[in-house]
C-alpha positions as CSV (number, residue, x, y, z in Angstrom):
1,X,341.5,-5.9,25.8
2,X,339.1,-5.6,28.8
3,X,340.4,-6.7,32.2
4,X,338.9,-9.2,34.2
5,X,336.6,-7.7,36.7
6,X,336.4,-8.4,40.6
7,X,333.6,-11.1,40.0
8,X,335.7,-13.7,37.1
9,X,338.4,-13.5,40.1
10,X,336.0,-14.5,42.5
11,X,334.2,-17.0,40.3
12,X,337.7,-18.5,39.4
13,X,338.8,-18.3,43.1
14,X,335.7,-20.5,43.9
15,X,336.4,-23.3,40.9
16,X,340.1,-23.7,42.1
17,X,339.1,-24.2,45.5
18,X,336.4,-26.9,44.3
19,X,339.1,-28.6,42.3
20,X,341.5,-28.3,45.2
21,X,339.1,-30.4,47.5
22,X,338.0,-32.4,44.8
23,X,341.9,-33.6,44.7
24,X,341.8,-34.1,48.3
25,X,338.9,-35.9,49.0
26,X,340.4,-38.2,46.2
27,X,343.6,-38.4,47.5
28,X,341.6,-39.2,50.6
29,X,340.3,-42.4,49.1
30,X,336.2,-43.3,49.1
31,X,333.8,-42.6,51.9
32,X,333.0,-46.4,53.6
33,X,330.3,-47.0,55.9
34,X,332.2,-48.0,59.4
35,X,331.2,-48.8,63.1
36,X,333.3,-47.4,66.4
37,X,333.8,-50.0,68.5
38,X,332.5,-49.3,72.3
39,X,331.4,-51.2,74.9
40,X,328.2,-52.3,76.3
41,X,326.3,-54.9,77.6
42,X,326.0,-58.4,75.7
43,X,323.9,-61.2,76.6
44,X,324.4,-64.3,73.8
45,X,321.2,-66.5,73.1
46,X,320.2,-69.3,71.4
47,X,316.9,-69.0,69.3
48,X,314.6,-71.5,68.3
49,X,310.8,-73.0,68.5
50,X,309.4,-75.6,70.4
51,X,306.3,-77.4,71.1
52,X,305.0,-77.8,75.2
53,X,304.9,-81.6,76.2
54,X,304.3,-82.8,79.4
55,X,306.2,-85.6,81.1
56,X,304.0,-88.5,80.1
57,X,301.1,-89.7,77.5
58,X,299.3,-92.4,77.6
59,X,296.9,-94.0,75.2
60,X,293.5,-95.7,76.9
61,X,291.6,-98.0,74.7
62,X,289.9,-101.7,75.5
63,X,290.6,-104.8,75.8
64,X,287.5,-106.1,74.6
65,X,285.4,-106.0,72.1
66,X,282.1,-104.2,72.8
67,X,279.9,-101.4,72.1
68,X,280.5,-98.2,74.1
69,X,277.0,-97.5,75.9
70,X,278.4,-94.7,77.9
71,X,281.4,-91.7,77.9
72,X,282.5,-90.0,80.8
73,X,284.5,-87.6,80.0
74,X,285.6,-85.1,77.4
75,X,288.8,-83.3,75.9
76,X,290.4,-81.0,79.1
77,X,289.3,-83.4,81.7
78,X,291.1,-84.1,84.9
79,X,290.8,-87.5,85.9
80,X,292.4,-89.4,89.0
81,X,293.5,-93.0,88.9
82,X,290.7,-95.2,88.8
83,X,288.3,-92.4,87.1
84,X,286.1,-94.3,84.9
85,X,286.4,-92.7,81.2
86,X,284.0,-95.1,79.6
87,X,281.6,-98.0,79.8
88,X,280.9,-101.1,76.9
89,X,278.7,-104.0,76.4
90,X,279.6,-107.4,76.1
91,X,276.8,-110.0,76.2
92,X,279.7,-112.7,75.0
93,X,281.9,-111.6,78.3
94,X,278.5,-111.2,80.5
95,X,276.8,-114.7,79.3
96,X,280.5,-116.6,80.0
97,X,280.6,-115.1,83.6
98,X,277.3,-116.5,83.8
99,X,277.9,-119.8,82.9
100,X,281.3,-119.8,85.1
101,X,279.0,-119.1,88.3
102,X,276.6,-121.5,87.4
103,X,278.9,-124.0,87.0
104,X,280.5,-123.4,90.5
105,X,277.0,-122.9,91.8
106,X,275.9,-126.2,90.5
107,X,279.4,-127.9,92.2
108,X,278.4,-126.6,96.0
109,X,274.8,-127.3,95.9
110,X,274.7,-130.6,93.1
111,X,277.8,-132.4,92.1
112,X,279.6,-132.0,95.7
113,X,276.8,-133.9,97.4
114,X,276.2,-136.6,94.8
115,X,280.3,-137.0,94.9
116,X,279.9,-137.5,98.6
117,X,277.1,-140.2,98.4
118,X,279.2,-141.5,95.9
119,X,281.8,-142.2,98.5
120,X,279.4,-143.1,101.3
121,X,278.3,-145.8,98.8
122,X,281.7,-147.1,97.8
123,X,282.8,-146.9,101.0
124,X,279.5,-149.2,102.1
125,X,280.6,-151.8,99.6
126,X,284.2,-152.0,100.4
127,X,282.8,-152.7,104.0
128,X,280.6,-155.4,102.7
129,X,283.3,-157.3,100.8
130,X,285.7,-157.0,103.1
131,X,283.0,-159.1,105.3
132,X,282.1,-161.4,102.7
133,X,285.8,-161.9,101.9
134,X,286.6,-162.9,105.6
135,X,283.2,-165.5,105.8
136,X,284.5,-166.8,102.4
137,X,287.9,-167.5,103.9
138,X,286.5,-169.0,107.6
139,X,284.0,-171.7,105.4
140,X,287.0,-172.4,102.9
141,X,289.0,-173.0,106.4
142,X,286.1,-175.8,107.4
143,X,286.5,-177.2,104.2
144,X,282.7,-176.3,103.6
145,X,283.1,-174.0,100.4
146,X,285.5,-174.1,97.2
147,X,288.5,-172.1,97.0
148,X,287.4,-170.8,94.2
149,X,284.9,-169.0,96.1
150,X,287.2,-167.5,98.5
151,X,289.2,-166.6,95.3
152,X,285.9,-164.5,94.1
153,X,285.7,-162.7,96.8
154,X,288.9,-161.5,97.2
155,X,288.8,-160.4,93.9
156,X,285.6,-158.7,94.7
157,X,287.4,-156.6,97.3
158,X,289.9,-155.7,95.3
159,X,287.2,-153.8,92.9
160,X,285.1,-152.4,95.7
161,X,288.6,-151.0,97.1
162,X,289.5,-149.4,93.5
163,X,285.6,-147.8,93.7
164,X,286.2,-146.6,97.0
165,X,289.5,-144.9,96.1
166,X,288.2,-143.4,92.8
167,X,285.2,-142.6,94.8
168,X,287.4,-140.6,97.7
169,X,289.4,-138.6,95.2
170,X,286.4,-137.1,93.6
171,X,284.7,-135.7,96.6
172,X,288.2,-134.7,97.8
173,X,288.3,-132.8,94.2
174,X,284.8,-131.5,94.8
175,X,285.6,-130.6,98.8
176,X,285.5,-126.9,99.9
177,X,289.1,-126.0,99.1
178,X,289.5,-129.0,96.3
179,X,290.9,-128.6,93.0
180,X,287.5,-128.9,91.1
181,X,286.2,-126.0,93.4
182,X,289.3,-123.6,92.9
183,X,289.5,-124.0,89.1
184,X,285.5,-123.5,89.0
185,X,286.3,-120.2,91.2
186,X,289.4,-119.0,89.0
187,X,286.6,-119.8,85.8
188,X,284.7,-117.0,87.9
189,X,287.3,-114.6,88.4
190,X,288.5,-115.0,85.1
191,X,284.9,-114.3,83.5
192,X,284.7,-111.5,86.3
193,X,288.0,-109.8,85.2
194,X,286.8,-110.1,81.7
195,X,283.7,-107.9,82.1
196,X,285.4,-105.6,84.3
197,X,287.9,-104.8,81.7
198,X,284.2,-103.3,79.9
199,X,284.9,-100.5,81.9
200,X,287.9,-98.5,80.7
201,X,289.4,-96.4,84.0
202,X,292.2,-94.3,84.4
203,X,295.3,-95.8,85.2
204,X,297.0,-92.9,86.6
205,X,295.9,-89.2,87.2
206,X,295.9,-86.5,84.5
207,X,294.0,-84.4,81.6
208,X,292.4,-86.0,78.6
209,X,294.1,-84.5,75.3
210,X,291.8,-86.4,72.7
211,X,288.5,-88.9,72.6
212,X,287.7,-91.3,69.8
213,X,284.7,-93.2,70.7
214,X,280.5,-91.8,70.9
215,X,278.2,-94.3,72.8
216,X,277.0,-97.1,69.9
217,X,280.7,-97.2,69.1
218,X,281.8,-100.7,68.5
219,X,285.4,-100.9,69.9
220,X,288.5,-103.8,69.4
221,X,291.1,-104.0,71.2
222,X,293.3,-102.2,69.1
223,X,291.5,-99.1,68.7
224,X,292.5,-96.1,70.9
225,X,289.8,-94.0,73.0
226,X,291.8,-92.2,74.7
227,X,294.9,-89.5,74.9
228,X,295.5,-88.3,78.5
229,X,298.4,-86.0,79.0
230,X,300.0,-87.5,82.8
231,X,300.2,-85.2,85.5
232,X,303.5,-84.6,86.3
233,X,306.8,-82.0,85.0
234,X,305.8,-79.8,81.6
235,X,308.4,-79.6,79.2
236,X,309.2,-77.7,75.9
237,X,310.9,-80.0,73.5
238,X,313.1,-77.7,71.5
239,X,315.1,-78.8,68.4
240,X,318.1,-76.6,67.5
241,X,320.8,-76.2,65.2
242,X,323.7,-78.7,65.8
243,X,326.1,-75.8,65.6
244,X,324.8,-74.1,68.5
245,X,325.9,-77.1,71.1
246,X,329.1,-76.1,71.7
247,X,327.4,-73.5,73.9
248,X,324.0,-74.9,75.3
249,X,324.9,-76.4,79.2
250,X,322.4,-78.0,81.2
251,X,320.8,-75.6,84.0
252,X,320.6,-72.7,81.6
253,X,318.0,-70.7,82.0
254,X,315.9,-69.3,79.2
255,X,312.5,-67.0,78.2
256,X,309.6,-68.4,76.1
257,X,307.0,-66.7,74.6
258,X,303.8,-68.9,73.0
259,X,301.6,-67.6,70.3
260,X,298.7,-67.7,71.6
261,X,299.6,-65.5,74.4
262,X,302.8,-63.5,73.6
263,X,302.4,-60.9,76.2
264,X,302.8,-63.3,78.9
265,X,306.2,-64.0,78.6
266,X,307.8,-67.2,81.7
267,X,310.7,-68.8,81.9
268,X,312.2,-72.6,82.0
269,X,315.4,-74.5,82.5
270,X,317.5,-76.8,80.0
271,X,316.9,-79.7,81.6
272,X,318.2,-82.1,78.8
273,X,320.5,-82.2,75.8
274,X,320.3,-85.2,73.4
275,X,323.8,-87.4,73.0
276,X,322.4,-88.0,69.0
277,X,321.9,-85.3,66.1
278,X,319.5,-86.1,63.6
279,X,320.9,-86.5,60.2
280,X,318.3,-85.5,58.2
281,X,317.5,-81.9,59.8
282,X,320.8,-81.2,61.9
283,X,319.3,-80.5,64.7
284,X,319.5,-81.7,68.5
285,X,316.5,-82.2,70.7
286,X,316.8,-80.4,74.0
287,X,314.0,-80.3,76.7
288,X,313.4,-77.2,78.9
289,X,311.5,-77.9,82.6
290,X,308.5,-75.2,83.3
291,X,308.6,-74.5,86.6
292,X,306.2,-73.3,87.6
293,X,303.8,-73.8,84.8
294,X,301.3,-71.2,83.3
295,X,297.5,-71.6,83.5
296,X,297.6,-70.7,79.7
297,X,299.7,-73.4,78.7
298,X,298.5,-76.6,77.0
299,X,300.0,-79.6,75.7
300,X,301.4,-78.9,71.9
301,X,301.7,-75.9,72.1
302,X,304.0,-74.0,70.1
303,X,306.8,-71.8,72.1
304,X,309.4,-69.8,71.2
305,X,312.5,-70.1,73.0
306,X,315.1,-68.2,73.7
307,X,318.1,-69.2,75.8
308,X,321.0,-67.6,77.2
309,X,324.2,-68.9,76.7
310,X,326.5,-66.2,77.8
311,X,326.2,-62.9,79.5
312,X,328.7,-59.9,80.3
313,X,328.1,-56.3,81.6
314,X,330.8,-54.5,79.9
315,X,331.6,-56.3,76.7
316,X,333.9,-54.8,73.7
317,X,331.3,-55.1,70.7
318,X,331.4,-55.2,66.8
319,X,328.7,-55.9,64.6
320,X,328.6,-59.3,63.0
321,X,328.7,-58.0,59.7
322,X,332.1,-56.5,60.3
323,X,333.6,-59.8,61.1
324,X,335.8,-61.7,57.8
325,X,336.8,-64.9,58.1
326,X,335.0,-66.2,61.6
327,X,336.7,-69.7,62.5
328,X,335.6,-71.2,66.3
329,X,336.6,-67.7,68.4
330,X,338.9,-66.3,65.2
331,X,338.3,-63.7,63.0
332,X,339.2,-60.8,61.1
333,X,338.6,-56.8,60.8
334,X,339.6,-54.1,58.6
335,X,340.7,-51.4,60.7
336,X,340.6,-47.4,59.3
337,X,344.0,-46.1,60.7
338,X,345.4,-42.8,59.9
339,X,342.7,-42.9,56.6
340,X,344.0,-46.4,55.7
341,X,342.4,-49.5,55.9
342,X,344.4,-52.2,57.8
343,X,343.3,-55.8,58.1
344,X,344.1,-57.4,61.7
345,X,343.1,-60.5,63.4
346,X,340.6,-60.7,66.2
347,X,339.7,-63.7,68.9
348,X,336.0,-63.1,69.7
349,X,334.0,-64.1,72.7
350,X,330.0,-64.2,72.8
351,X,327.8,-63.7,70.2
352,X,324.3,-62.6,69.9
353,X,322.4,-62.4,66.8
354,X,323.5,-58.9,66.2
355,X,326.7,-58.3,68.2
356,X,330.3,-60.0,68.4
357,X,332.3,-59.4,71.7
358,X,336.0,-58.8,70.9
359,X,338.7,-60.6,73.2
360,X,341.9,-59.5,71.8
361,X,343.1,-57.4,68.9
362,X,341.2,-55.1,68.4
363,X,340.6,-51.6,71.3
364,X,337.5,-49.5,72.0
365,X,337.0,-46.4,69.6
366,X,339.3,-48.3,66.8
367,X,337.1,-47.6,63.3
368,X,336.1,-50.4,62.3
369,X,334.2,-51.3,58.1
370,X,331.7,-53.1,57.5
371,X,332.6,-56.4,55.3
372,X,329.8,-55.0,52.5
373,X,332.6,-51.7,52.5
374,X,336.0,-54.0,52.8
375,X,335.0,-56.3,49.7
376,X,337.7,-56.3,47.5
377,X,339.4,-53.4,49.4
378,X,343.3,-53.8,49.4
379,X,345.4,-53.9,52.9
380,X,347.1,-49.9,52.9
381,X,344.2,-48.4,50.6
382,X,342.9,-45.1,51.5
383,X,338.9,-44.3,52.7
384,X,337.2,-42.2,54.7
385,X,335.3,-43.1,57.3
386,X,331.4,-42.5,57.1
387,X,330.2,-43.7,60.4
388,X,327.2,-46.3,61.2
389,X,325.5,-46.5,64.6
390,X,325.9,-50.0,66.1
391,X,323.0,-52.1,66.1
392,X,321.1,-51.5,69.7
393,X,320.0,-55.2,71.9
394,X,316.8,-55.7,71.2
395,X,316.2,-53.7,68.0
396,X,315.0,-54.8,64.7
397,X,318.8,-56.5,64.2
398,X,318.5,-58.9,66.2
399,X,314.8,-60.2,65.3
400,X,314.2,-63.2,66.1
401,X,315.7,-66.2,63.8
402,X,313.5,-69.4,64.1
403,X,314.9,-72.7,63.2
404,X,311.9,-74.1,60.7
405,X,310.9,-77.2,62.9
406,X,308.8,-79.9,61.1
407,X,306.8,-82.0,64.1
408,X,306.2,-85.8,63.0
């Protein structure tokens, strides 16, 4: 029998010591992917996207009916109060204002005078019975007359009295100052307001979002001409996710970023929270104040927004995908200790999208796995650690997560 030469010991030497750290690494327990807590810097934010609004919007349209003969401005406009934006024909409007003068004319220069030599008439005749009522009454006196006669004439007084009267109130109507006069001059200021209101101004100063109407346009009241954004504060109105409130406070200060120029980063202040959620989205409207605004920036549009909530400079961090079992600032973590994995619980302080601060519970350099590795992974087993790098602020972890917004 030949004896086994120097290389079967070797050979053997090497597949004992193989099996030997097979069994150890198996004793050992599974290789899990885990994090080391440390601490760093942690700013927490809330994401979202928003549309730029400014403080005010009007709508300018007629209050006529007409057809538009002229436009003066165009969308991007800036108009001051009183800026004309457009100009219509009415002939109806312009041939009532016509008539209302002439009809006022025709009082001062016709009917005033003919009322007055009305009066001077009346007045004549009242004199004139009067007279004939008193030589009635001398003769019926000398017994030379009837006084039936003196009856007549008294009676004739009394009518040329009543003429006189009615006589005196209608040049007192027609007088400079009279009623007739004032309600023939409110007739003209009325017809005058009319065809003023053919011009269509700006009430108060501002840009002009949209126009709706060409010259030979036929306009109604009802139709709208006109979109003009107010000058006055910009604001991003941002809805967000209802479970984010518990950490949004008014004066927080936040960065925006639009799409059309996402290289130009500026910054605004939460300047409102809504006291209502909407039902059908979950979300609460907040408004954010630009101050001071951007040349770039234009009214709808769309702005992302990010918001910081929370800051610290030396924070105790885990990665959120380590957390089990998150409840308001409670949580869990399986802990590697001494090559076993050890559940404990956690209280937890700001969150960003990629990073948990840790309160209590939990130390810096403790091995922490990640919840994909703890699945199903009983309290006391054995595993060995196979470490992870944390996720860095800023890196492709914490990417942006827009709430999908739908603008009515």
């Amino acid at each position: 029998m030949t004896k086994p030469g120097p290389k079967t010991w070797i050979l053997v030497a090497v597949v004992l010591a193989a099996g030997a750290g097979l069994a150890w690494r198996s004793l050992q327990g599974p290789a899990l992917p885990v994090y080391r807590l440390e601490t760093r810097p942690l700013v927490q934010t809330v994401v979202a996207t928003g549309r730029v609004v400014n403080h005010s919007r009007v709508q300018a349209g007629s209050e006529v009916t007409g057809i538009v003969i002229e436009r003066r401005v165009k969308e991007g406009d800036r108009v001051a109060a009183g800026d004309v934006l457009a100009v219509l024909r009415s002939d109806d409007l312009a041939a009532k204002l016509r008539e209302a003068e002439g009809a006022l004319l025709s009082l001062r220069r016709s009917v005033r005078p003919q009322a007055e030599a009305a009066l001077r008439q009346a007045e004549a005749q009242l004199l004139q019975a009067q007279r004939e009522k008193q030589r009635r009454a001398d003769l019926v006196a000398r017994q030379l007359v009837s006084a039936e006669l003196a009856e007549q004439a008294t009676q004739a007084e009394v009518v040329a009295r009543a003429a006189a009267d009615r006589a005196r109130a209608a040049a007192m109507a027609l007088a400079p100052g009279g009623s007739d006069e004032r309600q023939a001059i409110e007739r003209v200021e009325a017809a005058k307001a009319a065809v003023a209101k053919t011009v269509i101004r700006a009430a108060r100063a501002g840009t002009v979002l949209t126009r709706n109407a060409e010259p030979g346009d036929l306009v109604q009241p009802a139709r709208v001409l006109f979109d003009l954004a107010l000058d006055g504060p910009t604001e991003i109105l941002l809805p967000v996710d209802e479970k984010n409130l518990s950490v949004l406070k008014l004066g927080q200060t936040a960065i925006c970023i639009t799409e059309a120029f996402p290289s130009q980063p500026f910054a605004a202040r939460l300047s409102y929270i809504a006291p209502s959620v909407d039902a059908q989205r979950g979300t609460a409207e907040l408004r954010l104040t630009v101050d001071p605004v951007p040349a770039f920036l234009r009214q709808d549009m769309t702005v992302s927004v990010n918001v910081q909530t929370g800051a610290r400079d030396a924070a105790l961090v885990v990665p959120n995908d380590a957390l089990l079992d998150v409840s308001g600032d409670r949580a869990a973590l399986r802990l590697l200790r001494d090559g076993r994995i050890v559940r404990v619980p956690v209280q937890i302080g700001l969150r960003s999208l990629a990073l948990t601060e840790i309160i209590a519970g939990a130390t810096a350099g403790d091995v922490v796995l990640a919840s994909a590795a703890a699945v199903d992974r009983a309290d006391g087993a054995r595993a060995r650690p196979a470490p992870q790098a944390l996720p860095a602020t800023g890196s492709a972890a914490e990417t942006r997560r827009e709430i999908p917004v739908r603008f009515n």
